[in-house]
C-alpha atoms as an extended CHARMM CRD file, in Angstrom:
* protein
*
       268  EXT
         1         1  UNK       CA              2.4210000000      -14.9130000000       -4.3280000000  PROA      1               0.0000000000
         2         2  UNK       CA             -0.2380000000      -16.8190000000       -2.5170000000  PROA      2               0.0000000000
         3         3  UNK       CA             -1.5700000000      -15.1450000000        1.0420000000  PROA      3               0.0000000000
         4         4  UNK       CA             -5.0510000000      -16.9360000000        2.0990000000  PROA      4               0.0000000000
         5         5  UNK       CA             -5.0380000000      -14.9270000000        5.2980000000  PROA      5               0.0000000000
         6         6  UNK       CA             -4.3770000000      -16.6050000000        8.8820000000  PROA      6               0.0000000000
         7         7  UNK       CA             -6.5660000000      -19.4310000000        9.5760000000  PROA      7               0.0000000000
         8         8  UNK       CA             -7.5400000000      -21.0510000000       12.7570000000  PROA      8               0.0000000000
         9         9  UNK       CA             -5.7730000000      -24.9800000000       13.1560000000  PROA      9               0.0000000000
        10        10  UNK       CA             -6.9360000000      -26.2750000000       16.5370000000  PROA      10              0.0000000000
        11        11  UNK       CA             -6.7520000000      -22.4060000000       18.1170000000  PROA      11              0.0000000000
        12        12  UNK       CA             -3.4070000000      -21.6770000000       16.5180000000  PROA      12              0.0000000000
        13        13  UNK       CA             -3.6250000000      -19.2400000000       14.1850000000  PROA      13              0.0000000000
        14        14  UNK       CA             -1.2090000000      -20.1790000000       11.1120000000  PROA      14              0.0000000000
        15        15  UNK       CA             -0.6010000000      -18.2530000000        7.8050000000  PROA      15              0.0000000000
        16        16  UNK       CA             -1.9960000000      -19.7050000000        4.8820000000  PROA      16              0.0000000000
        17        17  UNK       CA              1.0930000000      -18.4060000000        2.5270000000  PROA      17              0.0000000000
        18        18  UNK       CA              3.5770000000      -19.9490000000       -0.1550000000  PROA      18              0.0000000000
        19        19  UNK       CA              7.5690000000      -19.2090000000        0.2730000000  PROA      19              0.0000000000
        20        20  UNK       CA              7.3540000000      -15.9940000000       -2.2770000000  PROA      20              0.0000000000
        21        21  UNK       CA              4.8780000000      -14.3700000000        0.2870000000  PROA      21              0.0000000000
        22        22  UNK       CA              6.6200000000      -15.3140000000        3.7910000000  PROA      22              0.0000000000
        23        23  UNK       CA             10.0620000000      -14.0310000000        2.6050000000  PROA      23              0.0000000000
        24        24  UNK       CA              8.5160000000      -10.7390000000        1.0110000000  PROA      24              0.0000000000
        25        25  UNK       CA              7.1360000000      -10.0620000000        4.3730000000  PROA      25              0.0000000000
        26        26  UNK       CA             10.2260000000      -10.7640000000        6.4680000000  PROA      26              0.0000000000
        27        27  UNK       CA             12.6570000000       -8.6970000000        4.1220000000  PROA      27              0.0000000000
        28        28  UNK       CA             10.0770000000       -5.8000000000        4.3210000000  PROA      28              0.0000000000
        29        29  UNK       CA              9.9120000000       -6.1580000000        8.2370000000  PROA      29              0.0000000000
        30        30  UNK       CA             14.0180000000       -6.4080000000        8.3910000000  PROA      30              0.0000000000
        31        31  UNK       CA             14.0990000000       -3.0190000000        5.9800000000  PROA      31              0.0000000000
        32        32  UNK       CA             11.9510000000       -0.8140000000        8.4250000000  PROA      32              0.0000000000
        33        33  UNK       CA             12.7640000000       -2.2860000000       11.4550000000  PROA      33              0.0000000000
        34        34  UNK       CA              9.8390000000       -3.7640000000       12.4410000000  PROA      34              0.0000000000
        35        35  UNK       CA              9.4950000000       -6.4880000000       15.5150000000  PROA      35              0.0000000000
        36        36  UNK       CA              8.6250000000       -9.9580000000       13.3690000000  PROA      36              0.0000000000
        37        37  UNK       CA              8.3620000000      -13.1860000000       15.0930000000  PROA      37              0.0000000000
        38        38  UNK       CA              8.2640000000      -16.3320000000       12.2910000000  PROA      38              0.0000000000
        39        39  UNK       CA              7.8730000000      -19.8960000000       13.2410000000  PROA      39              0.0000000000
        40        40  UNK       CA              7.2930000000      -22.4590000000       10.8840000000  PROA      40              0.0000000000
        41        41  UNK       CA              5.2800000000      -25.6130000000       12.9530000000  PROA      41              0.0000000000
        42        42  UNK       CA              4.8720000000      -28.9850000000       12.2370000000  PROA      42              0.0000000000
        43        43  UNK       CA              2.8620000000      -31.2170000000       13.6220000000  PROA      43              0.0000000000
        44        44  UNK       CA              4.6880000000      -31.1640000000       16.8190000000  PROA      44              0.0000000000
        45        45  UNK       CA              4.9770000000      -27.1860000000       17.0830000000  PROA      45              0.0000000000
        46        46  UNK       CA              1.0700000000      -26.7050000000       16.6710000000  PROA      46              0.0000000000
        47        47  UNK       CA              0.7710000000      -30.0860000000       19.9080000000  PROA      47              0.0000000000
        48        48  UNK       CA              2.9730000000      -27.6210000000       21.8500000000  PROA      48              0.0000000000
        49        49  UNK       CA              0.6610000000      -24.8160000000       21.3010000000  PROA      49              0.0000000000
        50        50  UNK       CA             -2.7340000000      -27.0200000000       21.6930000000  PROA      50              0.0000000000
        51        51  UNK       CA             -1.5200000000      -28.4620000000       24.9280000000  PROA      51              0.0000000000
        52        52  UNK       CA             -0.4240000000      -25.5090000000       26.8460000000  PROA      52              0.0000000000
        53        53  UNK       CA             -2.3870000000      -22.6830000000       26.9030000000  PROA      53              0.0000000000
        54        54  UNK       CA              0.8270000000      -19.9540000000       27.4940000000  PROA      54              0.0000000000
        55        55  UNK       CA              2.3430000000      -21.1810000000       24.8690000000  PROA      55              0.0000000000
        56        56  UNK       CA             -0.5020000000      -20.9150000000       22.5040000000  PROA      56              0.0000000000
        57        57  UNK       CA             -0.3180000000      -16.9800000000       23.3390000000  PROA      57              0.0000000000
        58        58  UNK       CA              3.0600000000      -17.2600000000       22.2470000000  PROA      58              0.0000000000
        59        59  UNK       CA              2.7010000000      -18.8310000000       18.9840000000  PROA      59              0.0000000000
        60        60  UNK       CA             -0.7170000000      -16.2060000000       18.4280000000  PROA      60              0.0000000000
        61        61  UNK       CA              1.3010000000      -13.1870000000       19.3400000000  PROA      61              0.0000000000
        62        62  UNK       CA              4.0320000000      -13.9510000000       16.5860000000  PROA      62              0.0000000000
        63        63  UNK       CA              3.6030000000      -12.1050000000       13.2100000000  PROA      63              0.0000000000
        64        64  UNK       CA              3.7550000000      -15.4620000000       11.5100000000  PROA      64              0.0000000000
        65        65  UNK       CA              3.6830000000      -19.1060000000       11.3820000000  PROA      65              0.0000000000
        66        66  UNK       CA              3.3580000000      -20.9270000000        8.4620000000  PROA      66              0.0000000000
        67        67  UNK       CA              2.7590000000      -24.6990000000        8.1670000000  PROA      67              0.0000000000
        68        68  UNK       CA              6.1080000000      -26.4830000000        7.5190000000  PROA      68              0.0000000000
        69        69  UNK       CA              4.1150000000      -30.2760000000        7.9960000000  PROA      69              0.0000000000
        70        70  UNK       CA              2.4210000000      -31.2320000000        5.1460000000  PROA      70              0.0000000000
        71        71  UNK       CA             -0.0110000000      -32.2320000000        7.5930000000  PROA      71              0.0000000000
        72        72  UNK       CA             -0.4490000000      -28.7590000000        8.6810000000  PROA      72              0.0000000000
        73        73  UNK       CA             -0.8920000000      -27.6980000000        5.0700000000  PROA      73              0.0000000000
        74        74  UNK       CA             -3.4870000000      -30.4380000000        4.8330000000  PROA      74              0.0000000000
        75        75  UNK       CA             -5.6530000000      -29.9540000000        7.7360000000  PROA      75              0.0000000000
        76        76  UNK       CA             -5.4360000000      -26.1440000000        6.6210000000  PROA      76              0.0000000000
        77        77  UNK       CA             -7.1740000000      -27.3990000000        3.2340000000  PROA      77              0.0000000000
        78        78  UNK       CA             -9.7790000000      -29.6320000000        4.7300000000  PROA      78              0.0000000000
        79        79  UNK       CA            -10.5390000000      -26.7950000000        7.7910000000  PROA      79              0.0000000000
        80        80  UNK       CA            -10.4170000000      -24.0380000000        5.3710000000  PROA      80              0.0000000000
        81        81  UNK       CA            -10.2840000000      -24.5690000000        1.8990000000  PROA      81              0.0000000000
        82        82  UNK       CA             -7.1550000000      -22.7550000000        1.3760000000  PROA      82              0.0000000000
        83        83  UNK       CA             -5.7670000000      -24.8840000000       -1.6120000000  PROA      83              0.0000000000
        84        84  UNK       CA             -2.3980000000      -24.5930000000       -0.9140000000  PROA      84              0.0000000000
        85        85  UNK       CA             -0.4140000000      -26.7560000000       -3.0170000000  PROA      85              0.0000000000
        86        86  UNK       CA              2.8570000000      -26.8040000000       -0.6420000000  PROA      86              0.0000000000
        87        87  UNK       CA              4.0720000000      -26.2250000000        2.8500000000  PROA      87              0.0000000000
        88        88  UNK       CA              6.2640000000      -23.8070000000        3.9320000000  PROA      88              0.0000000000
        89        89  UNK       CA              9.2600000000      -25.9500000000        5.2650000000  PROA      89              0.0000000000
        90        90  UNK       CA             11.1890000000      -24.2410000000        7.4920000000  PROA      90              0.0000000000
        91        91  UNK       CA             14.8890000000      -25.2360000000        6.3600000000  PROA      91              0.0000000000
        92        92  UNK       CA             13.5720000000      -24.5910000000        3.1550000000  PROA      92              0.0000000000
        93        93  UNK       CA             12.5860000000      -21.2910000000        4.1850000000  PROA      93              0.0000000000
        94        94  UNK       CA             15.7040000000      -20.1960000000        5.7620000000  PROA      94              0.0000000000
        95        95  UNK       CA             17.5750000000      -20.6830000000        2.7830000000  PROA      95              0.0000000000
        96        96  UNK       CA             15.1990000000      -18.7230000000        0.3960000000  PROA      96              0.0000000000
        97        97  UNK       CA             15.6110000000      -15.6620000000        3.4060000000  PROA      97              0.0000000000
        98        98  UNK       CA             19.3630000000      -16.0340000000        2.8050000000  PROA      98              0.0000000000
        99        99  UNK       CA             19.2680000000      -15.7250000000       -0.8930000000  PROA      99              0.0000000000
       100       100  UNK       CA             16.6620000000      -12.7790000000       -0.3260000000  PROA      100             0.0000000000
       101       101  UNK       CA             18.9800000000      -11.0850000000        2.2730000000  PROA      101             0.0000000000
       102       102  UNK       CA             22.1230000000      -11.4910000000       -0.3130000000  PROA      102             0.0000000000
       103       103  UNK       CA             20.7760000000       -9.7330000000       -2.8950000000  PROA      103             0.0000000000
       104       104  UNK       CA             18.9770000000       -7.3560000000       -1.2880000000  PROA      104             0.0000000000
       105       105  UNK       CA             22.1560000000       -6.8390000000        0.6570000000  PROA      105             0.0000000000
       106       106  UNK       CA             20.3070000000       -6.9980000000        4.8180000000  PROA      106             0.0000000000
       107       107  UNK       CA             22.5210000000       -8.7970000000        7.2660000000  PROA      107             0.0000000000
       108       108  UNK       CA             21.9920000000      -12.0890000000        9.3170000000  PROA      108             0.0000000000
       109       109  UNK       CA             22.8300000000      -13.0750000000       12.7780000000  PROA      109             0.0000000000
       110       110  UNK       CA             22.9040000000      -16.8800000000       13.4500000000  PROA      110             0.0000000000
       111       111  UNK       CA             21.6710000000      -17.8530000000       17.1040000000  PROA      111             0.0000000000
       112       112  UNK       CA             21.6050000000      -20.7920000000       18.6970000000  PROA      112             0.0000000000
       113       113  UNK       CA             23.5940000000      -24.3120000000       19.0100000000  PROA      113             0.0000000000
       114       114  UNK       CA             27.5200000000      -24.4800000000       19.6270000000  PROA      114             0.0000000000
       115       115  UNK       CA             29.9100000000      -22.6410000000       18.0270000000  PROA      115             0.0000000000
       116       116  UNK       CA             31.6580000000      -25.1660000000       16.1260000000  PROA      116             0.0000000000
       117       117  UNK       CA             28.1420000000      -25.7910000000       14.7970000000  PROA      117             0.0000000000
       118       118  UNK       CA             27.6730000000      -21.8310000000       13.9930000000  PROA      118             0.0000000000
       119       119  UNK       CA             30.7640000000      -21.6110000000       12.5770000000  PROA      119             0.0000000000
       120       120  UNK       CA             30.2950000000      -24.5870000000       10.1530000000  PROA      120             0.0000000000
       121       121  UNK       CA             26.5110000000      -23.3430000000        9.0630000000  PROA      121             0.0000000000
       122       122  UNK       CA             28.2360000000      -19.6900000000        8.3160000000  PROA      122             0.0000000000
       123       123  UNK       CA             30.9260000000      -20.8960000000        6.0900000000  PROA      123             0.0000000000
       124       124  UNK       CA             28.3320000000      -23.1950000000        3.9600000000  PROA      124             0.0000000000
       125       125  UNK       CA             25.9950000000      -19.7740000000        3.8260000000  PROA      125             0.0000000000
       126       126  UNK       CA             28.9150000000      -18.0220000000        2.5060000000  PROA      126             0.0000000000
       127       127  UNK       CA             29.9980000000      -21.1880000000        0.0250000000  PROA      127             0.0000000000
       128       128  UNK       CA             25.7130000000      -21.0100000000       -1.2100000000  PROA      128             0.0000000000
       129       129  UNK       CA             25.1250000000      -16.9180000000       -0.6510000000  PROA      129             0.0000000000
       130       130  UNK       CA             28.8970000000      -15.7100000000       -1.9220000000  PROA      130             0.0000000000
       131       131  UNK       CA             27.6320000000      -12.1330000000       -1.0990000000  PROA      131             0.0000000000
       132       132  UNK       CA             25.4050000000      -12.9650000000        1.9920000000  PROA      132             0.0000000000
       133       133  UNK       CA             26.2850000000      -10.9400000000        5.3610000000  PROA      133             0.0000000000
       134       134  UNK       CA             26.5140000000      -12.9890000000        8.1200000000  PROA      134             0.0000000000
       135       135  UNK       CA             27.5580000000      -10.3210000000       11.5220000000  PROA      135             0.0000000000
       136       136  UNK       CA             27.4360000000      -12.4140000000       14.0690000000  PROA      136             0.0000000000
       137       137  UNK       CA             26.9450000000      -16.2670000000       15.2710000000  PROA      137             0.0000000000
       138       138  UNK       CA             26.1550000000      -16.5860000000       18.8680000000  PROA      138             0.0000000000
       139       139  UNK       CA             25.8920000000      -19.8650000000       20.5260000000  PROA      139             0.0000000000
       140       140  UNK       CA             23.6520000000      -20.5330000000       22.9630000000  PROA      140             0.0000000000
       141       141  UNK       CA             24.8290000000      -21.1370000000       26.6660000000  PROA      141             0.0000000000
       142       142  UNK       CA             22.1870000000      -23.7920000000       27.0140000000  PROA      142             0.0000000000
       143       143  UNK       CA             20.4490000000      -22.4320000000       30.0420000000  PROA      143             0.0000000000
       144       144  UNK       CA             18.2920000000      -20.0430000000       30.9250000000  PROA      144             0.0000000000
       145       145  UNK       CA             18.9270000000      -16.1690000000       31.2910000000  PROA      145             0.0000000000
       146       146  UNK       CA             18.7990000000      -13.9250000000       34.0960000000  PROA      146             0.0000000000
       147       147  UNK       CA             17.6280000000      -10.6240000000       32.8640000000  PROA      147             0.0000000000
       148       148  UNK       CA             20.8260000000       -8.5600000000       32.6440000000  PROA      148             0.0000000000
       149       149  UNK       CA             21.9300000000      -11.5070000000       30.1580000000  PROA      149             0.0000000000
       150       150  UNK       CA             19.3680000000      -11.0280000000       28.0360000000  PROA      150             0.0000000000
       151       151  UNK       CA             20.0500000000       -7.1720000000       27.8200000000  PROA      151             0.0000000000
       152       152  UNK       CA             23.5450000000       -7.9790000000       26.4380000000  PROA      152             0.0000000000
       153       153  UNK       CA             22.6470000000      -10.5220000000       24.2030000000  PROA      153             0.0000000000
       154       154  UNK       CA             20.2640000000       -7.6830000000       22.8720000000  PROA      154             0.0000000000
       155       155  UNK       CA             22.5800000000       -5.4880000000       22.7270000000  PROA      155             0.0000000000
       156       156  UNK       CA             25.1470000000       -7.8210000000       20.9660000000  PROA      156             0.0000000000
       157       157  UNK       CA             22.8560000000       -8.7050000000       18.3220000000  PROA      157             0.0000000000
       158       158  UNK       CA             22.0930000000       -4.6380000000       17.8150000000  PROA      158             0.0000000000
       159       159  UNK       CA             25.4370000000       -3.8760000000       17.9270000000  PROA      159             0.0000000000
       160       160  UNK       CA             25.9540000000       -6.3820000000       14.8400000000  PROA      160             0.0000000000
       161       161  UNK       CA             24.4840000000       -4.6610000000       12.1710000000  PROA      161             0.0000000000
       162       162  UNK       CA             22.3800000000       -7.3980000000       12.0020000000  PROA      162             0.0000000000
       163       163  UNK       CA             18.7520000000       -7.1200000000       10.5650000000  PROA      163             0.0000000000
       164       164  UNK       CA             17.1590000000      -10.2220000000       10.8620000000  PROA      164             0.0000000000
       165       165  UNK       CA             17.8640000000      -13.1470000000       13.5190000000  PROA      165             0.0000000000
       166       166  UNK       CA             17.5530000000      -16.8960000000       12.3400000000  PROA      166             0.0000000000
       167       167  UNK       CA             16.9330000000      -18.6750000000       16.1200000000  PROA      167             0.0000000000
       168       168  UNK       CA             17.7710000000      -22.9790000000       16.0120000000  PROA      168             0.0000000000
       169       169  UNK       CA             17.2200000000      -23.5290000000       19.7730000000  PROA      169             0.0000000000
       170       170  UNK       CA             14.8050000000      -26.3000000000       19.1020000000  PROA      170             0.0000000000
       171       171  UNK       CA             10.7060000000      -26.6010000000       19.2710000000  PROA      171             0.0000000000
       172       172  UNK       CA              9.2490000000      -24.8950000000       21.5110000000  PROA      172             0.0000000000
       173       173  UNK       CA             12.1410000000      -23.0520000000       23.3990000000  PROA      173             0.0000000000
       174       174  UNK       CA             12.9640000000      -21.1160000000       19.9390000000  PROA      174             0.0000000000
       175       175  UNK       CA              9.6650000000      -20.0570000000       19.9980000000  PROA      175             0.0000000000
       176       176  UNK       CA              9.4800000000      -18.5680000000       23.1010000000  PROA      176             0.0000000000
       177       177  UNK       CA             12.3430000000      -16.7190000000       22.5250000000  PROA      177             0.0000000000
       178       178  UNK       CA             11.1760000000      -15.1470000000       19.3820000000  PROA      178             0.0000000000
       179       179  UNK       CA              8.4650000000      -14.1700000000       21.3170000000  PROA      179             0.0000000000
       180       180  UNK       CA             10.5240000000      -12.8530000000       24.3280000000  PROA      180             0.0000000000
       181       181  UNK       CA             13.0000000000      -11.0910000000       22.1180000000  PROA      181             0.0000000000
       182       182  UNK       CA             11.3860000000       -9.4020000000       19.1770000000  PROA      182             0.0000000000
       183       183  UNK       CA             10.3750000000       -6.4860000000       20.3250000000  PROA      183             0.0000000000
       184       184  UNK       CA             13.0380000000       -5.9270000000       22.1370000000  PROA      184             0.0000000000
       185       185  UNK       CA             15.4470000000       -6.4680000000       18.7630000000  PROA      185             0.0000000000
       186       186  UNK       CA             12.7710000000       -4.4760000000       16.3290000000  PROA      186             0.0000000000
       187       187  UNK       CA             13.4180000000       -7.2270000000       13.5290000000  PROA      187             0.0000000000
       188       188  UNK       CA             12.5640000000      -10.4990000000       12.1860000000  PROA      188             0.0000000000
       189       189  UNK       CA             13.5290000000      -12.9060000000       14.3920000000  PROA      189             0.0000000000
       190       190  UNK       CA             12.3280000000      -16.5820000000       13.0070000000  PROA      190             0.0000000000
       191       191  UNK       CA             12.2500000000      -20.1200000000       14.9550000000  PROA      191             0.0000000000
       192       192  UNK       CA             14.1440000000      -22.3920000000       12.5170000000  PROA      192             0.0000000000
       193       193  UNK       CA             14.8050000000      -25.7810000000       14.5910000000  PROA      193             0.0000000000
       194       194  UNK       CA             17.1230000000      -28.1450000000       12.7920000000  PROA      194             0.0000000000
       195       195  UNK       CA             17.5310000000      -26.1180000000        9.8530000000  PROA      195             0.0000000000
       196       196  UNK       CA             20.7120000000      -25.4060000000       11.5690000000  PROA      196             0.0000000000
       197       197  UNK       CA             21.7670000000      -28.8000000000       12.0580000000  PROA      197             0.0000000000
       198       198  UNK       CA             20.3510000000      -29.7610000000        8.5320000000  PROA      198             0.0000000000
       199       199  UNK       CA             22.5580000000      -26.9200000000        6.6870000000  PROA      199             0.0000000000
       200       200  UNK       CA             25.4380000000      -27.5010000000        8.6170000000  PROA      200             0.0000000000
       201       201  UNK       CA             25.5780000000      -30.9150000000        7.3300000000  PROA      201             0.0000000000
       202       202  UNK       CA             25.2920000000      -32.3830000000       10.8470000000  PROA      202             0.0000000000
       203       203  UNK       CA             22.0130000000      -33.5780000000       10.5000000000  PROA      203             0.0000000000
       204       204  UNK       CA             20.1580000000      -36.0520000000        7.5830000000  PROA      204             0.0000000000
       205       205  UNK       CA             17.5250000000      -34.2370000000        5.5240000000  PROA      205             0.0000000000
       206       206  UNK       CA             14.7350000000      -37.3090000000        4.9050000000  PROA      206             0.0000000000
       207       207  UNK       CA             14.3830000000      -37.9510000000        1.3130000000  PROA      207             0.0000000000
       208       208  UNK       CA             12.2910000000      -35.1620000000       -0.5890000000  PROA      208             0.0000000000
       209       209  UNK       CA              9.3270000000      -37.9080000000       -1.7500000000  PROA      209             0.0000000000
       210       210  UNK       CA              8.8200000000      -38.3730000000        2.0630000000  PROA      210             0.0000000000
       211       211  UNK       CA              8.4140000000      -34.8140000000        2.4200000000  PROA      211             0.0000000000
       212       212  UNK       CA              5.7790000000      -34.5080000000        0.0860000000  PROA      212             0.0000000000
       213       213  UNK       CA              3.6640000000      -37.5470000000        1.4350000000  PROA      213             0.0000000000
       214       214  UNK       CA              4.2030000000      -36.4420000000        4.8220000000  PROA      214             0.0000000000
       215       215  UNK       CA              6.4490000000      -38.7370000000        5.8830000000  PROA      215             0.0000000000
       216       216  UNK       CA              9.4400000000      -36.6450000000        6.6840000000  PROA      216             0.0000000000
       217       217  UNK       CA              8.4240000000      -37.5490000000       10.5760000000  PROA      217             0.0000000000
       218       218  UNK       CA              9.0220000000      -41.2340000000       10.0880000000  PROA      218             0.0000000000
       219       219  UNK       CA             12.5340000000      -40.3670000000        8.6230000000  PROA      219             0.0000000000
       220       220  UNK       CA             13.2940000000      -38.5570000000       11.5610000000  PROA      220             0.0000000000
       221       221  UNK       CA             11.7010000000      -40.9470000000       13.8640000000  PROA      221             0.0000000000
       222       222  UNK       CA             14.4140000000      -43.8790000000       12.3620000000  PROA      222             0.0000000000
       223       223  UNK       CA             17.4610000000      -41.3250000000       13.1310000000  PROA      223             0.0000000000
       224       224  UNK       CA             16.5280000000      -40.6290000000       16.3700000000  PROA      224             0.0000000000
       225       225  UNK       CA             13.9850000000      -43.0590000000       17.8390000000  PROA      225             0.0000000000
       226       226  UNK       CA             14.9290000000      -42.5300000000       21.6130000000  PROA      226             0.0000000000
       227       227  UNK       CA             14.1840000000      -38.7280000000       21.5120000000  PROA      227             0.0000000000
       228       228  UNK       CA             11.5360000000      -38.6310000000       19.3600000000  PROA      228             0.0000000000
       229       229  UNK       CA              9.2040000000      -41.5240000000       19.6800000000  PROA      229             0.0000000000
       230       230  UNK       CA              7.0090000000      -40.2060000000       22.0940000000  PROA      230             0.0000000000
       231       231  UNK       CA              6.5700000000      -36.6730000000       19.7410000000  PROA      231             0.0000000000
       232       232  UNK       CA              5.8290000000      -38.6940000000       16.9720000000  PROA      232             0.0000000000
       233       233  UNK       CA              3.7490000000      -41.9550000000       18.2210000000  PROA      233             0.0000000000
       234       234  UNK       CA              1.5960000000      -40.1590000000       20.7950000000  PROA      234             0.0000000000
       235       235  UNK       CA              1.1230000000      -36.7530000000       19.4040000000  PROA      235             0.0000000000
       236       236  UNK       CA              0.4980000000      -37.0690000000       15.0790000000  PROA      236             0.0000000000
       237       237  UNK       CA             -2.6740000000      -39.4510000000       15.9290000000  PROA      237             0.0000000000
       238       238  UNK       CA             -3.9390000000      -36.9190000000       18.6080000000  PROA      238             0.0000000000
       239       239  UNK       CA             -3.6980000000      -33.8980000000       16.5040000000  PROA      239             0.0000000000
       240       240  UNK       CA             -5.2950000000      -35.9760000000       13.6690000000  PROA      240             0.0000000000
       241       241  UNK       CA             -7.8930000000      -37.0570000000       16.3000000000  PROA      241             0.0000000000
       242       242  UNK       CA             -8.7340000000      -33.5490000000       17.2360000000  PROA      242             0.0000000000
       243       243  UNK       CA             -8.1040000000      -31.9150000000       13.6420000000  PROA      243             0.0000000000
       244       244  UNK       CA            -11.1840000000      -34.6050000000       13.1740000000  PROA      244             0.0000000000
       245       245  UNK       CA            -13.1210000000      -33.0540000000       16.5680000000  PROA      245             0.0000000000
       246       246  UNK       CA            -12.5850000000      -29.3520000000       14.5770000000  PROA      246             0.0000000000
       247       247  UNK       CA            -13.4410000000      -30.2880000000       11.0860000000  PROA      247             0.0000000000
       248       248  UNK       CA            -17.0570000000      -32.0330000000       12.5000000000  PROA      248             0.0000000000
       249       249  UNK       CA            -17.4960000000      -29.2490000000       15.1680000000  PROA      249             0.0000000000
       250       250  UNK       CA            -17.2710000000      -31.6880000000       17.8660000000  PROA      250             0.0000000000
       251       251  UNK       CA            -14.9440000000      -29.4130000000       19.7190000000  PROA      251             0.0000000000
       252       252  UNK       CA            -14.1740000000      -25.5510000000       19.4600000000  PROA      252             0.0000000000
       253       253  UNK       CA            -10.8180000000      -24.1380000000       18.9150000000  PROA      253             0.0000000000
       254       254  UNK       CA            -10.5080000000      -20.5380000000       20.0390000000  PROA      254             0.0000000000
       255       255  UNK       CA             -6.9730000000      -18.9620000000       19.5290000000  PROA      255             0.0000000000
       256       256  UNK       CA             -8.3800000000      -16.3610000000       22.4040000000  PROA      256             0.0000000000
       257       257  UNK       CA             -8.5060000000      -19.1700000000       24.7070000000  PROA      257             0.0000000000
       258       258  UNK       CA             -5.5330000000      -19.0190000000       25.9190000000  PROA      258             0.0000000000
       259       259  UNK       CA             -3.0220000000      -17.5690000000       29.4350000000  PROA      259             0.0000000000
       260       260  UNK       CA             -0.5510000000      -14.7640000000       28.7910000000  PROA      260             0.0000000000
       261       261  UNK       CA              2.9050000000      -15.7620000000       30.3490000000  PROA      261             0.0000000000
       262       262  UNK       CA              3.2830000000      -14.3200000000       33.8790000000  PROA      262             0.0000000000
       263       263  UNK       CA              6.6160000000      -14.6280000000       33.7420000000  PROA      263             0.0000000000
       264       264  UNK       CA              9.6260000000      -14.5910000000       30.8580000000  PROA      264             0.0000000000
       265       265  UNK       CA             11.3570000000      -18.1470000000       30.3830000000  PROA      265             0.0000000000
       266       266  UNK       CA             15.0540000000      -16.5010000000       28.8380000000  PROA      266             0.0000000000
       267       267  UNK       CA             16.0230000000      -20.0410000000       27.3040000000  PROA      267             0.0000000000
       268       268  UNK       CA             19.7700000000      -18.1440000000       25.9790000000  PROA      268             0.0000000000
């Protein structure tokens, strides 16, 4: 298990851990009940954080973030020092939670996307995880909440059984609901983007070589050019530009520098 402690990337404060230590911490938060917010950021997730200063509050007041980019593990070696020899990719990470919940025998509720989607992502958990415990998929109604909707949607996911949350609304709404609902749900509740679409077989997983080189983007970027050119074109060369700024002390980076949200956004 590798834990180098929570390190500062351009004021957002991300967990310097290998697989073995994130899951060990979200299946002893699911066993006692404990609120746990888990995001794993790319490039793009950190630029969401970095450019608004609510949302940075959000990402800092989750339990833990861990670098899914390889250039978020890299910058986290340069800045730091912390030697980590992989990322923490999030689909990746949602599957070893699965096989952790399985055998330890904690159950899962799937939020987020359609239910056809849902429904297809639950029967390939149960083809991988024969003994996994999946209580409830709820789709999302693709809009945002009024606050007697989010009570039931609390409640439903109580009522479940279920004790730990997997969220695929997308970067950064998924965030902000694992920060809105956590507490609230007194259980791991982790941001896992496309890992939905990716397990469901809906979605193209790059190649893993381009993962490790840090190219997975540029996969991504060829599938979907229309949505994503402007994440990918404009905002890797700033954060590398301001990664720069932080590694020469050009520019300071405080993860207290930051607005907490007046207001709840209930993306449901």
């Amino acid at each position: 298990m590798i834990d180098r402690g929570v390190k500062n990337l351009l004021g957002i404060q991300i967990s310097a851990v290998d697989y073995e230590t994130a899951v060990d911490r979200i299946v002893v938060a699911a066993r006692n009940q404990f609120p746990f917010g888990v995001s794993a950021l790319a490039v793009h997730g950190v630029m969401t954080g970095v450019m608004d200063a609510t949302h940075r509050h959000r990402l800092n007041a989750l339990e833990m973030v861990v670098p899914d980019g390889q250039p978020v593990r890299w910058g986290l070696n340069w800045l730091h020092g912390t030697k980590l020899k992989d990322r923490v990719y999030g689909p990746t990470l949602m599957l070893e939670i699965c096989r952790a919940a399985a055998q330890a025998g904690l159950k899962i509720c799937l939020f987020g996307g359609t239910a056809e989607l849902l429904e297809l992502l639950k029967q390939r958990l149960n083809n991988q995880f024969p003994v996994i415990q999946i209580v409830a998929t709820i789709p999302s109604k693709f809009r945002v909440l009024n606050p007697e909707e989010k009570q039931v949607l609390i409640d439903e996911i109580r009522n479940s059984g279920a004790q730990i949350t997997f969220c695929g609304l997308g970067c950064p709404r998924q965030e902000i609901w694992a920060y809105e609902f956590k507490d609230a749900l007194s259980m791991p509740v982790i941001a896992v983007g496309a890992a939905f679409n990716f397990h469901a077989g809906q979605l193209d997983q790059a190649p893993k070589w381009m993962g490790r080189v840090g190219l997975e983007w540029f996969y991504r970027l060829m599938k979907e050019p229309v949505r994503l050119w402007r994440r990918y074109v404009l905002l890797n060369p700033y954060y590398l530009f301001l990664l720069g700024c932080q590694g020469m002390r050009l520019r300071k980076f405080d993860p207290k520098d930051c607005r907490i949200p007046t207001q709840e956004v209930l993306y449901g």
